[in-house]
VOBA-1610 file (N, C-alpha, C; in pm, whole numbers, padded with zeros to 5 digits, always signed):
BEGIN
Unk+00084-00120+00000Unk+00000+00000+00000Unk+00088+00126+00000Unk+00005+00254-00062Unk+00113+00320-00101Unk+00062+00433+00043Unk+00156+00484+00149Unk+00058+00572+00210Unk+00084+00696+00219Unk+00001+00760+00187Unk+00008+00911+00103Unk-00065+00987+00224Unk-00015+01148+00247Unk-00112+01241+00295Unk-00152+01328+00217Unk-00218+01418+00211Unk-00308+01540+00131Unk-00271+01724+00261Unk-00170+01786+00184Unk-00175+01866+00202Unk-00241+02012+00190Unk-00286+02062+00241Unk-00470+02172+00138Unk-00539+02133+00124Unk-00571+02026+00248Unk-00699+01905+00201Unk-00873+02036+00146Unk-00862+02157+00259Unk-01000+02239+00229Unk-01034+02311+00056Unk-00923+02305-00012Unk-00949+02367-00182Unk-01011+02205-00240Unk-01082+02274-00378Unk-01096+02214-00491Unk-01003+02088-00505Unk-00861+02100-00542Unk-00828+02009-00563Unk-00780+01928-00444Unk-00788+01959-00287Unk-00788+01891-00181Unk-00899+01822-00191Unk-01003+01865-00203Unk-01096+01735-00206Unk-01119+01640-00327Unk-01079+01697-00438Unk-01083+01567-00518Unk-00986+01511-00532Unk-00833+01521-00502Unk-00757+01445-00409Unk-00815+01336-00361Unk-00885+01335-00233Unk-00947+01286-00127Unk-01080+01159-00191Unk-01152+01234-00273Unk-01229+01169-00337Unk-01197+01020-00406Unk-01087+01039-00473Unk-01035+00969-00543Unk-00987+00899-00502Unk-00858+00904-00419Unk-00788+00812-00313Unk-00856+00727-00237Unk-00964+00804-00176Unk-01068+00721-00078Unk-01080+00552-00129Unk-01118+00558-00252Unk-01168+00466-00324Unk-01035+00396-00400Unk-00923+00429-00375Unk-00796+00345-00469Unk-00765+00253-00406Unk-00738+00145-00496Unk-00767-00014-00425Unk-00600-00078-00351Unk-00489+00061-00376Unk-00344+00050-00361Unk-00303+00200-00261Unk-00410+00235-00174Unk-00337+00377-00132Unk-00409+00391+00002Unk-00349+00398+00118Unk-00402+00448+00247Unk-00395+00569+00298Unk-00462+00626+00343Unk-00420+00769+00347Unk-00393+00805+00534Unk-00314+00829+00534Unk-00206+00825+00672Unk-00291+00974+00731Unk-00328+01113+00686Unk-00336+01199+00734Unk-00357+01317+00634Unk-00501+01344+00667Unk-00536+01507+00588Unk-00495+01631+00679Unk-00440+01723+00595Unk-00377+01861+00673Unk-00435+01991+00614Unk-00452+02067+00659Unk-00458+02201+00625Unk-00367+02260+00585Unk-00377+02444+00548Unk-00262+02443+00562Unk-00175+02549+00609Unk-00234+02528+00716Unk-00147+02568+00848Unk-00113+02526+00948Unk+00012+02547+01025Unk+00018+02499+01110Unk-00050+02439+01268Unk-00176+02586+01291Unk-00243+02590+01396Unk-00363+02481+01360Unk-00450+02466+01188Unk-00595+02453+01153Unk-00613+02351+01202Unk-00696+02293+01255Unk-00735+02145+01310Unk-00882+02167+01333Unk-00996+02023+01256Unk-01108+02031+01281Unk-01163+01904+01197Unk-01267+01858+01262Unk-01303+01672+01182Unk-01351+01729+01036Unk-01314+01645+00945Unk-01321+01627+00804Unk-01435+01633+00783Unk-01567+01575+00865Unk-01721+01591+00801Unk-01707+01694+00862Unk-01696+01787+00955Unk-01729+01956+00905Unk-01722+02049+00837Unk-01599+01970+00750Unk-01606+02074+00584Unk-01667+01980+00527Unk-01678+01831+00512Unk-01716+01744+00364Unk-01799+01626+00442Unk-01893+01682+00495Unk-02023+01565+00526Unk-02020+01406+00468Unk-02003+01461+00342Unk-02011+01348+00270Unk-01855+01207+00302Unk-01762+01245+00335Unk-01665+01195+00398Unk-01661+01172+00536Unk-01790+01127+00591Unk-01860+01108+00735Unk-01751+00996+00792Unk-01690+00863+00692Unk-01693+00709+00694Unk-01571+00739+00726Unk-01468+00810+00672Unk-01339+00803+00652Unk-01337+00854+00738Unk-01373+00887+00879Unk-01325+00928+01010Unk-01162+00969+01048Unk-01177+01095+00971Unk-01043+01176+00967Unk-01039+01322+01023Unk-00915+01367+01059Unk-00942+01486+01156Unk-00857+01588+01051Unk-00861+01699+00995Unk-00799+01765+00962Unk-00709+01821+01031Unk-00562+01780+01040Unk-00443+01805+01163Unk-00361+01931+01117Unk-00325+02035+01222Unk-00213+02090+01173Unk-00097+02071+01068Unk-00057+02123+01007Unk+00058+02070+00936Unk+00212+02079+01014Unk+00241+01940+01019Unk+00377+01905+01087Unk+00431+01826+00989Unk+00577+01900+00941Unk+00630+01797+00858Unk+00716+01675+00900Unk+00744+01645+00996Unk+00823+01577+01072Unk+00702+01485+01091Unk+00623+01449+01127Unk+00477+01389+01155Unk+00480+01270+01001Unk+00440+01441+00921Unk+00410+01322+00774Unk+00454+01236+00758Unk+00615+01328+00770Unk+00769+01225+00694Unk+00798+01130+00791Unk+00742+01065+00850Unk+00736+00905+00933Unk+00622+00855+00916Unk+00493+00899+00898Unk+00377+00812+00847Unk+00377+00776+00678Unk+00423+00877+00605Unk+00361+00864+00447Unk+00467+00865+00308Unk+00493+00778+00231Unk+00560+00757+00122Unk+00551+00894+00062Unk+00412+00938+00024Unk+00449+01033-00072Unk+00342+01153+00004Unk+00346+01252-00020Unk+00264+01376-00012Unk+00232+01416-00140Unk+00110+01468-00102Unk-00001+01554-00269Unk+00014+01696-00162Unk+00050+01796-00264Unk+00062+01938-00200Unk-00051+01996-00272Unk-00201+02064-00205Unk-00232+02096-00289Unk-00265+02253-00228Unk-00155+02320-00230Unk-00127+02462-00156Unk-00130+02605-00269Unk-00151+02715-00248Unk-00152+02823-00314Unk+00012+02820-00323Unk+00016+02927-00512Unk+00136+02932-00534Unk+00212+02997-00393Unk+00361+02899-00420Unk+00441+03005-00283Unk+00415+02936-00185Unk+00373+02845-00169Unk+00327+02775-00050Unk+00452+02637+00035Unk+00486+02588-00164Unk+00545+02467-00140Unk+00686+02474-00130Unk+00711+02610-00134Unk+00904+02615-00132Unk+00937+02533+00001Unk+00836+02543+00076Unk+00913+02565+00255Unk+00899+02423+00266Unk+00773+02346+00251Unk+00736+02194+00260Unk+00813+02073+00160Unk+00813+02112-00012Unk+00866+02047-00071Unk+01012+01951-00076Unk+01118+02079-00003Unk+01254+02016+00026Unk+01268+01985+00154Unk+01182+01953+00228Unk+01163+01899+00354Unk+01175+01754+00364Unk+01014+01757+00275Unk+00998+01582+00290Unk+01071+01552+00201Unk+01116+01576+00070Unk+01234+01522-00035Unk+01360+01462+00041Unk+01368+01563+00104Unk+01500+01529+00233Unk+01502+01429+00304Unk+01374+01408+00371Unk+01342+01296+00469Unk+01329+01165+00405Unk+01279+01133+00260Unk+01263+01053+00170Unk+01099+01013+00105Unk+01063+01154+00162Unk+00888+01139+00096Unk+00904+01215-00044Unk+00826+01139-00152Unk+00832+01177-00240Unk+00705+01274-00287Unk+00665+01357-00349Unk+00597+01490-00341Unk+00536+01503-00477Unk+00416+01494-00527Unk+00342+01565-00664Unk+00305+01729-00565Unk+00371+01804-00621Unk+00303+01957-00590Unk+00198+01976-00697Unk+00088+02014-00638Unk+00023+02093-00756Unk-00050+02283-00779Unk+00044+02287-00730Unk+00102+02458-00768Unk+00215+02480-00842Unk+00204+02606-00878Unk+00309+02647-00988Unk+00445+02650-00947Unk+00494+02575-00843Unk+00609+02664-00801Unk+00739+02618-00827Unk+00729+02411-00891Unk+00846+02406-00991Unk+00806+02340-01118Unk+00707+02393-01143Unk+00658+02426-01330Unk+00795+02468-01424Unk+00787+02586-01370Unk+00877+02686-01500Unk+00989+02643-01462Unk+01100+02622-01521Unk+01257+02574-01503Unk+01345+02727-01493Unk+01320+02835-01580Unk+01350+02970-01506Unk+01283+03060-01422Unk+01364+03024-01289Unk+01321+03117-01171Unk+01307+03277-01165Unk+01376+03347-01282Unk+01310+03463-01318Unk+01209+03490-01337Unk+01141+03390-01454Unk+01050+03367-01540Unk+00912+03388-01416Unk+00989+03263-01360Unk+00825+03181-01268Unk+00843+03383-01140Unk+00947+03474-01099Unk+00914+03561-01011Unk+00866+03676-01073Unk+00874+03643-01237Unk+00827+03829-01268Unk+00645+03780-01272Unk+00645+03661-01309Unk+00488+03630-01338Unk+00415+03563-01180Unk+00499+03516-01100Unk+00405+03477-01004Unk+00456+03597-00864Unk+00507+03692-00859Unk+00538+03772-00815Unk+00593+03751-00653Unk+00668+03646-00687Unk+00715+03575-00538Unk+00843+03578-00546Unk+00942+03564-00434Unk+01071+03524-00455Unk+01109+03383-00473Unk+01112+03313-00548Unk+01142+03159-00535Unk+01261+03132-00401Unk+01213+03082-00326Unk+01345+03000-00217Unk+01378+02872-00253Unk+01324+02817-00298Unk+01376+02647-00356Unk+01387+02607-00494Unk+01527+02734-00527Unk+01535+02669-00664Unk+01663+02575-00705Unk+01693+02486-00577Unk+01756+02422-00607Unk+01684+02281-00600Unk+01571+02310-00632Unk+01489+02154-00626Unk+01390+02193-00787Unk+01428+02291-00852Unk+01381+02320-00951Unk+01410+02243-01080Unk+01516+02211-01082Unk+01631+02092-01192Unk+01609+01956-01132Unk+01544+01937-00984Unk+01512+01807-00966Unk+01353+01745-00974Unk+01253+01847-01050Unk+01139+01846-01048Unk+01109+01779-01210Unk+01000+01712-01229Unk+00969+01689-01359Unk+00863+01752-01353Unk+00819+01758-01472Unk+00676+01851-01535Unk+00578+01736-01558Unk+00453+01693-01431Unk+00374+01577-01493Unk+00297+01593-01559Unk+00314+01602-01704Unk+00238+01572-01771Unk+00216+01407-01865Unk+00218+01320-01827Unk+00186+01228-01757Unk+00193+01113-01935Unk+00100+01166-01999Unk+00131+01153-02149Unk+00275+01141-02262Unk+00308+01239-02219Unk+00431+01313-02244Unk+00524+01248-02192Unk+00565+01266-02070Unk+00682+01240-01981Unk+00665+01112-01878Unk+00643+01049-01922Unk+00621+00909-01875Unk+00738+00839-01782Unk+00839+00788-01869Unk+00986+00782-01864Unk+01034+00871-01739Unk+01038+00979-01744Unk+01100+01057-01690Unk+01054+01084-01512Unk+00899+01036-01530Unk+00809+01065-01443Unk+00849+00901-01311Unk+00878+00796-01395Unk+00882+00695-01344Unk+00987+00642-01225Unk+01100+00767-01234Unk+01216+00790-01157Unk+01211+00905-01043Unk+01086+01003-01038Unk+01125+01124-01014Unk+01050+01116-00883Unk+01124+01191-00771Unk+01106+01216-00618Unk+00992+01342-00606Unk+01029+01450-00730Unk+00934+01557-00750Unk+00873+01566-00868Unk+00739+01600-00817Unk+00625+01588-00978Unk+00608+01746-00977Unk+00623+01819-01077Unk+00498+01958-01073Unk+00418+01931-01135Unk+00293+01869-01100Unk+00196+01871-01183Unk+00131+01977-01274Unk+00071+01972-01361Unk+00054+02050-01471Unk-00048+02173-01409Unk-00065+02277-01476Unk-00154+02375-01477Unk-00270+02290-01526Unk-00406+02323-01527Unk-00533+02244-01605Unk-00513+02327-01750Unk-00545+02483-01778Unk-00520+02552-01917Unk-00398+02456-01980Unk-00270+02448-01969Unk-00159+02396-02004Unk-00176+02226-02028Unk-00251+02180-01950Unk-00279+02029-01974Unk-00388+02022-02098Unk-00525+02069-02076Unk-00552+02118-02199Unk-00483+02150-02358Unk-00409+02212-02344Unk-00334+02265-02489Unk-00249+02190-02500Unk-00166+02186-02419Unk-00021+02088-02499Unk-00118+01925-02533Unk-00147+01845-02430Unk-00215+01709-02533Unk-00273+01747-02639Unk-00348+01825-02674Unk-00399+01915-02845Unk-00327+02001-02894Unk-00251+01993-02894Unk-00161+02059-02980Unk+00035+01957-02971Unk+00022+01893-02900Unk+00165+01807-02930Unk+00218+01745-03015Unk+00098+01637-03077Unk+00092+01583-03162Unk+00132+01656-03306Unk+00064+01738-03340Unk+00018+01856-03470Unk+00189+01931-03482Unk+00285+01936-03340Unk+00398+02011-03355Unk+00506+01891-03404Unk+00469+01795-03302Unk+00535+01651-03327Unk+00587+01674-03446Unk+00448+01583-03519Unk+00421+01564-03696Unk+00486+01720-03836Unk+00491+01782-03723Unk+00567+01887-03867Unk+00409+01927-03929Unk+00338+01938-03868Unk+00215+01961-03954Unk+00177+02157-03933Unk+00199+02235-03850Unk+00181+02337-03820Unk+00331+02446-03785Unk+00303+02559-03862Unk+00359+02657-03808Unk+00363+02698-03711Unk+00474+02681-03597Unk+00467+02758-03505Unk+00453+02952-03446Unk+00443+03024-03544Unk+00417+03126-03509Unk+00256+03176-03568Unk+00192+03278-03484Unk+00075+03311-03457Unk-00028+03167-03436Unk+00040+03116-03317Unk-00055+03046-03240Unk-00198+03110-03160Unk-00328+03081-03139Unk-00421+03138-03078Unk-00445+03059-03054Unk-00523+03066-02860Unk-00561+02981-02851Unk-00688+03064-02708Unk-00822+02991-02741Unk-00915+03016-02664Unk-00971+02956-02571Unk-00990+02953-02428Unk-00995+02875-02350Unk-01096+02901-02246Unk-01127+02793-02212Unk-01288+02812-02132Unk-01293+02729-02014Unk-01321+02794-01920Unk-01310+02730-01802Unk-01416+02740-01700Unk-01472+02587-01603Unk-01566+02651-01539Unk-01505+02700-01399Unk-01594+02774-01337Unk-01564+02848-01231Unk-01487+02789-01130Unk-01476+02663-01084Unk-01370+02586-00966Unk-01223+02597-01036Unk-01191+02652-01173Unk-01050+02683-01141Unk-01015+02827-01123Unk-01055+02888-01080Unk-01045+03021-00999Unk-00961+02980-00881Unk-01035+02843-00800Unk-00989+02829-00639Unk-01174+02845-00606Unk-01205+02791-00461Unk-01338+02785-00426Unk-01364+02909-00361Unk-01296+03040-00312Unk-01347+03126-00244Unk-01400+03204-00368Unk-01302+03197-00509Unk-01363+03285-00606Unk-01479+03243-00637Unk-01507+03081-00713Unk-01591+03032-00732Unk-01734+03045-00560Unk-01739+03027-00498Unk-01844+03092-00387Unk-01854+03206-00417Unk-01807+03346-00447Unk-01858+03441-00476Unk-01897+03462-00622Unk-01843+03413-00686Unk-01880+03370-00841Unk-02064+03329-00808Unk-02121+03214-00784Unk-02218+03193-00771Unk-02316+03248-00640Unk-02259+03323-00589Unk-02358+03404-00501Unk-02392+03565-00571Unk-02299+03604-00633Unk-02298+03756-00671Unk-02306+03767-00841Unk-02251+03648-00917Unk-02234+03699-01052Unk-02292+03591-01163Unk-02322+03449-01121Unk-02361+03336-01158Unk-02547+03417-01244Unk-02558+03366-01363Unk-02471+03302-01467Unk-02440+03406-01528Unk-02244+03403-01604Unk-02239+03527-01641Unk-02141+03445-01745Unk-02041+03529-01816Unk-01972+03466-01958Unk-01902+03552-01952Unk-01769+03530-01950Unk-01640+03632-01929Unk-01495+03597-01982Unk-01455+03713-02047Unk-01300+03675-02079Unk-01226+03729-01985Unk-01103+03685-01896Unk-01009+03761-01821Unk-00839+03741-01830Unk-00758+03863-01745Unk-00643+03822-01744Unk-00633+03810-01916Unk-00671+03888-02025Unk-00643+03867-02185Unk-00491+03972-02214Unk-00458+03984-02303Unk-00327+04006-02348Unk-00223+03972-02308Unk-00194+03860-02271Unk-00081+03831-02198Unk-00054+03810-02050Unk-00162+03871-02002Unk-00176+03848-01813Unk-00136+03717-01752Unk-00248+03629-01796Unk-00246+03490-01703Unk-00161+03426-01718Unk-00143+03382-01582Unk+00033+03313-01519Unk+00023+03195-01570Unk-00068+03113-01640Unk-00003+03000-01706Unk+00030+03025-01865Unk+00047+03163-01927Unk+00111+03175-02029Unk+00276+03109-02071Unk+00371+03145-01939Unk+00465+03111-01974Unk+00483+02975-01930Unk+00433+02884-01871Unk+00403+02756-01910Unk+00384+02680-01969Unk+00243+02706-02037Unk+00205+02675-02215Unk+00358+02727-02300Unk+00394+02805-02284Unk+00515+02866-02377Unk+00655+02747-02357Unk+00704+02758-02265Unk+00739+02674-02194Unk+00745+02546-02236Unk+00660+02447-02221Unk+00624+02313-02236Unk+00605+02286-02421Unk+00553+02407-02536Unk+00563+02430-02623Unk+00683+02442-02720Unk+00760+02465-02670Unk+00914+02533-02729Unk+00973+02390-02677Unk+00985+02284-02573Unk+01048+02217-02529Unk+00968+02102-02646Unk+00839+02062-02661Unk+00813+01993-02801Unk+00860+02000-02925Unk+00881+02147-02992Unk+00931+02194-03103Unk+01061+02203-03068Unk+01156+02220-02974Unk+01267+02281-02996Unk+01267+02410-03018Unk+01173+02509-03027Unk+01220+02623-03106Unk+01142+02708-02926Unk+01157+02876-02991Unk+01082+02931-02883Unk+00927+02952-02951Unk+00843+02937-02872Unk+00716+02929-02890Unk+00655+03065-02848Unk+00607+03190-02878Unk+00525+03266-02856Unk+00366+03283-02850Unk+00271+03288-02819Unk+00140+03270-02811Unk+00045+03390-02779Unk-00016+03336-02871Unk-00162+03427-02753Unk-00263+03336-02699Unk-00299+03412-02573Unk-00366+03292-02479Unk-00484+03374-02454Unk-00586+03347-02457Unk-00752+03401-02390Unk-00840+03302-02324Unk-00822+03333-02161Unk-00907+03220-02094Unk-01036+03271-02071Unk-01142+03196-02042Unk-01266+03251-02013Unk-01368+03219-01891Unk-01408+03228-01847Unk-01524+03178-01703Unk-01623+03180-01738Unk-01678+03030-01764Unk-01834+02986-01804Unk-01887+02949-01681Unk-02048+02954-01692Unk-02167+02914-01573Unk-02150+02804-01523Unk-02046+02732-01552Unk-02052+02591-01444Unk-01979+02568-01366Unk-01973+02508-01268Unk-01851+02453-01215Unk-01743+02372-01285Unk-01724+02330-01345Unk-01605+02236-01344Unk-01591+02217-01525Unk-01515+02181-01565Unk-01500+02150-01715Unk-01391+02249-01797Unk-01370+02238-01875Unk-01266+02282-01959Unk-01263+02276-02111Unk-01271+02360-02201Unk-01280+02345-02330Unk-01117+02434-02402Unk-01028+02397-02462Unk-00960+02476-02528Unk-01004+02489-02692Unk-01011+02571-02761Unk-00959+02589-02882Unk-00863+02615-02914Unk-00795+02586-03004Unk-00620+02650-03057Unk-00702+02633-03183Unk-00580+02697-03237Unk-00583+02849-03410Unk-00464+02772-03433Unk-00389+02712-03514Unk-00238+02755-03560Unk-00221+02710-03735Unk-00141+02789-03777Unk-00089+02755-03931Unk-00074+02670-03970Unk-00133+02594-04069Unk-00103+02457-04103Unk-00001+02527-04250Unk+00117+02377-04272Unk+00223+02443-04329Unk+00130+02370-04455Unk+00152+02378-04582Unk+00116+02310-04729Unk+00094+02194-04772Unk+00163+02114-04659Unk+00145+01969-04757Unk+00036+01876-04646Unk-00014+01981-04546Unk-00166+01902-04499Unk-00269+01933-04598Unk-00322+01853-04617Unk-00449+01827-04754Unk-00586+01836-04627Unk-00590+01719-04586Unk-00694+01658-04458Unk-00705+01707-04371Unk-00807+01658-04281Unk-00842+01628-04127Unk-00828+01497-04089Unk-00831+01379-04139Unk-00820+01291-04186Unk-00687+01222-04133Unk-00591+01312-04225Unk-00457+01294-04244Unk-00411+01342-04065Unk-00470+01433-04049Unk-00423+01511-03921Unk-00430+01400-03804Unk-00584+01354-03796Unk-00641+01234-03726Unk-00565+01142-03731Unk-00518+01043-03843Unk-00494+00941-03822Unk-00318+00915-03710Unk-00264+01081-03735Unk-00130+01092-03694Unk-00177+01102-03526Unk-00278+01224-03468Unk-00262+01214-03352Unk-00362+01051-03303Unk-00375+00959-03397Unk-00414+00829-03355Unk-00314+00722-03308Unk-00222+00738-03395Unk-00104+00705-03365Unk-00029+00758-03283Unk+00013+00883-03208Unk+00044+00944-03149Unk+00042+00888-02965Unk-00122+00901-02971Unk-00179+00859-02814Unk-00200+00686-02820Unk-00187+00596-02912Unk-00274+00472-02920Unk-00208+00402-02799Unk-00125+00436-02692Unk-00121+00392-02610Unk-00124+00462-02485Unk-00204+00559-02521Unk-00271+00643-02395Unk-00390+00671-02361Unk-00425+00553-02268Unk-00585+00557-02236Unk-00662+00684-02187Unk-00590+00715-02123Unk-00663+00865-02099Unk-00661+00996-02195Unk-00648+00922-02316Unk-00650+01028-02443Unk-00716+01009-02537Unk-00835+01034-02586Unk-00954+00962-02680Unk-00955+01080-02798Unk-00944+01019-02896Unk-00957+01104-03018Unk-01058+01088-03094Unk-01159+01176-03151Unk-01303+01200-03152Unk-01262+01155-03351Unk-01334+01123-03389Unk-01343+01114-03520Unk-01375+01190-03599Unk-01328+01217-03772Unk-01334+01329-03846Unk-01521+01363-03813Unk-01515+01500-03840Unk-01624+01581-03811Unk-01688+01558-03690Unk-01652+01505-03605Unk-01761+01476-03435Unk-01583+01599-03374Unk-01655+01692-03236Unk-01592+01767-03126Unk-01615+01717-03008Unk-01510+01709-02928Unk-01524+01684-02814Unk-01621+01783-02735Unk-01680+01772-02653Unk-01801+01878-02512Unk-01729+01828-02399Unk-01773+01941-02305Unk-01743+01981-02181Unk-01790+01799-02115Unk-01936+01805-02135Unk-02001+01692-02112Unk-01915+01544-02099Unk-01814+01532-02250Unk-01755+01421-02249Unk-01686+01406-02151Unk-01578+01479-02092Unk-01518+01447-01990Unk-01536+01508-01839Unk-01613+01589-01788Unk-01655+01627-01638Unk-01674+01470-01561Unk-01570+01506-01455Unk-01557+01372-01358Unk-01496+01254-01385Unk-01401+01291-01517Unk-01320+01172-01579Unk-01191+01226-01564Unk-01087+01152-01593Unk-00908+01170-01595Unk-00930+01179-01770Unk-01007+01195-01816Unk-01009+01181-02009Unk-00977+01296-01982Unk-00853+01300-02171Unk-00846+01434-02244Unk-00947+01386-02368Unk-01026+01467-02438Unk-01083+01419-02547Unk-01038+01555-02651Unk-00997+01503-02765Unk-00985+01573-02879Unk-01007+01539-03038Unk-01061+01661-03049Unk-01115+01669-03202Unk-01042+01751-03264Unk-01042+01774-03404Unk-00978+01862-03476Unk-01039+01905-03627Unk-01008+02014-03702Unk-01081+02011-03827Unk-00940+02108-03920Unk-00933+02060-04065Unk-00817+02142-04153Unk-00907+02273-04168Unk-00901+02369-04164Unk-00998+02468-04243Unk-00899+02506-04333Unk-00916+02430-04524Unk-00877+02487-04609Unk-00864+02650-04633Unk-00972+02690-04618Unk-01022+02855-04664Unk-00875+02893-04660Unk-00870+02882-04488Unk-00766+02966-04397Unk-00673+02913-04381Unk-00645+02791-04433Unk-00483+02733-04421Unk-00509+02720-04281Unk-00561+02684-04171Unk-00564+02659-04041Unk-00606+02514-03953Unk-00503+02526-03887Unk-00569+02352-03803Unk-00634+02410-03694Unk-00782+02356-03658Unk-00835+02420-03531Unk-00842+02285-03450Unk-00845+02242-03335Unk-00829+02155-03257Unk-00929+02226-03139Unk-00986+02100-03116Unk-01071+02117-02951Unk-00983+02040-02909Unk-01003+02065-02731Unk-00956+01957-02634Unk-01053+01980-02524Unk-01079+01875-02476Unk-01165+01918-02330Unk-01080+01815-02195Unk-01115+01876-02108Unk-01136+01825-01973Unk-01201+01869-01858Unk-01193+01795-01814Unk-01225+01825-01618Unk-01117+01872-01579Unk-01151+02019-01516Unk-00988+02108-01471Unk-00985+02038-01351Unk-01057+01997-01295Unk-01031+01932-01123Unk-00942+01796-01161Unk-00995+01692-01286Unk-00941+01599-01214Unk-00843+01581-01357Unk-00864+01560-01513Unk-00700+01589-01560Unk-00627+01689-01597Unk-00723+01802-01525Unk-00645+01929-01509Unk-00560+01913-01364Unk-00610+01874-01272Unk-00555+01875-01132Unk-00509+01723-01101Unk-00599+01677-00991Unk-00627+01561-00899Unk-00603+01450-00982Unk-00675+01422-01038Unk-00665+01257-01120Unk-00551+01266-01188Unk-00453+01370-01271Unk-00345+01358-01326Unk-00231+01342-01224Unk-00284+01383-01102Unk-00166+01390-01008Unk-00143+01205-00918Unk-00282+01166-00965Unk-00269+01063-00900Unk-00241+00934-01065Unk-00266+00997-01166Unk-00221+00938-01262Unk-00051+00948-01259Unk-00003+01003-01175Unk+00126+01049-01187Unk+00196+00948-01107Unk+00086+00950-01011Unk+00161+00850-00864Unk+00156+00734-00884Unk+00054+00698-01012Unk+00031+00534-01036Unk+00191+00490-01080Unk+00231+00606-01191Unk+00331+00581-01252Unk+00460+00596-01195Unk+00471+00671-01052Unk+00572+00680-00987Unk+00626+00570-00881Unk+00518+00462-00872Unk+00505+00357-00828Unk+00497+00208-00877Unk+00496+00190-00990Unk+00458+00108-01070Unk+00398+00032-01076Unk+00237+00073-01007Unk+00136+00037-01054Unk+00056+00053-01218Unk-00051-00013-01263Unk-00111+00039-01378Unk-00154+00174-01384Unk-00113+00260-01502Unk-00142+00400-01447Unk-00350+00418-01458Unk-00399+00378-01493Unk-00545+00359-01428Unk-00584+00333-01330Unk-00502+00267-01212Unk-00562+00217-01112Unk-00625+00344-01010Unk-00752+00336-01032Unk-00827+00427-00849Unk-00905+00543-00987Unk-00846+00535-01115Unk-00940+00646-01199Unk-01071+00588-01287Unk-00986+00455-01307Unk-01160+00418-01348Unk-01251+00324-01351
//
């Protein structure tokens, strides 16, 4: 058994963390924490529904963890995990963070955009990027996961393939993105649906939002080249789900959609959590809410010389939670499905 604690057990992705694990047929869970040092209070007083699992939400002590639990899930606001991460690494607990804080590999990068001082960037070169698809190999050795942004998990599986294959120009990428309200964080989302619910919004546009240089990032490291973008996220009426569109140049000798398809078929055919929709059918929000699925569609638009690609997910769980525990399947060498479906 693998025995894991949940750090930030009270956010979004603390509880579907929790959700998930509850039910994994390879994982005990040693101890839910807050995240602070003082917070302490029983688990059905934030999540009723977790009545059975008779758990106390404990202060956070890292010395505590790092003798009960193999691995820790951090699921803390950026800036959170400098202080915790090289703690338990030290002690020999191994760590999926899922905040931004060793995403970006330049610590400039990650302080002009997340406006923090990085303190642990010497665990920055020892972090992999889980994206889980992708970095498999790499993921299967590693003490530190940064799990992905949800926007960034979104785009790169729809769009990897298409850079792979030589099929698209990399410059004047667009890409449009839709998100429901739980990836804000739940205090936004609670005032979201008390004060502004149902509303339709673009934010953070020209360049603002901090998972730009991520997507950029993880983009340029596919191609080799540097990747520039434009990114536009949006806040739809629901809770949970994820839709991207991407825009990019298709170079001359794509004819098809067809042609496009059969490459990212080949691409994923051994990645279950990656379903590719067939010529003329799009992936919906619908297809994947409450799944670890990426689903993607795509179409050539002759007119415009353009490949447009959908991708959807669930930002909670293969935007967040379920990729992180898709991460741990693989950091363990269990089947990476086990506890998702």
């Amino acid at each position: 058994m693998i025995k894991v604690g949940i750090v930030g057990i009270t956010g979004y992705t603390g509880e579907e963390l929790l959700k998930i694990l509850s039910l994994h047929p390879d994982v005990k869970i040693m101890g839910v924490y807050g995240r602070t040092t003082s917070e302490q209070r029983f688990l059905k007083d934030v999540y009723p529904e977790f009545e059975n699992l008779n758990l106390t939400i404990e202060p956070l002590n890292i010395d505590l963890v790092s003798e009960k639990c193999d691995l820790g899930f951090l699921a803390l606001p950026h800036g959170a995990s400098f202080e915790f991460s090289p703690k338990f690494i030290n002690e020999g607990v191994k760590v999926i963070d899922l905040s931004a804080d060793f995403r970006l590999k330049d610590v400039d990068i990650y302080e002009e955009w997340y406006k923090v001082k990085h303190t642990a960037k010497d665990f920055i070169s020892k972090a992999v990027y889980g994206l889980s698809e992708l970095n498999f190999e790499d993921i299967k050795t590693a003490s530190l996961i940064a799990n992905p942004g949800c926007y960034p998990t979104s785009i790169a599986l729809g769009i990897a393939p298409s850079i792979k294959g030589g099929f698209v120009d990399l410059k004047g990428i667009v890409i449009d993105s839709k998100s429901g309200v739980s990836g804000a964080g739940r205090k936004v989302a609670q005032e979201y649906f008390k004060n502004e619910h149902p509303n339709f919004k673009a934010y953070k546009i020209a360049g603002f939002h901090r998972h730009i240089p991520e997507i950029e990032q993880e983009l340029s490291i596919l191609s080799k080249e540097n990747v520039t973008l434009s990114f536009t996220p949006h806040i739809i009426p629901i809770e949970r789900g994820m839709l991207s569109t991407i825009y990019v140049n298709l170079k001359n000798s794509v004819t098809s959609s067809e042609e496009v398809l059969n490459y990212y078929r080949e691409f994923y055919k051994d990645k279950i959590f990656v379903k590719i929709f067939k010529n003329e059918e799009l992936p919906t929000i619908r297809d994947v809410v409450n799944t670890n699925y990426c689903c993607i569609g795509l179409k050539v638009d002759k007119r415009t010389n353009k490949l447009i690609i959908i991708s959807a997910i669930d930002n909670l769980v293969k935007g967040a939670s379920g990729q992180a525990i898709q991460n741990m399947n693989i950091m363990f060498g269990l089947k990476e499905t086990t506890g998702l479906i």
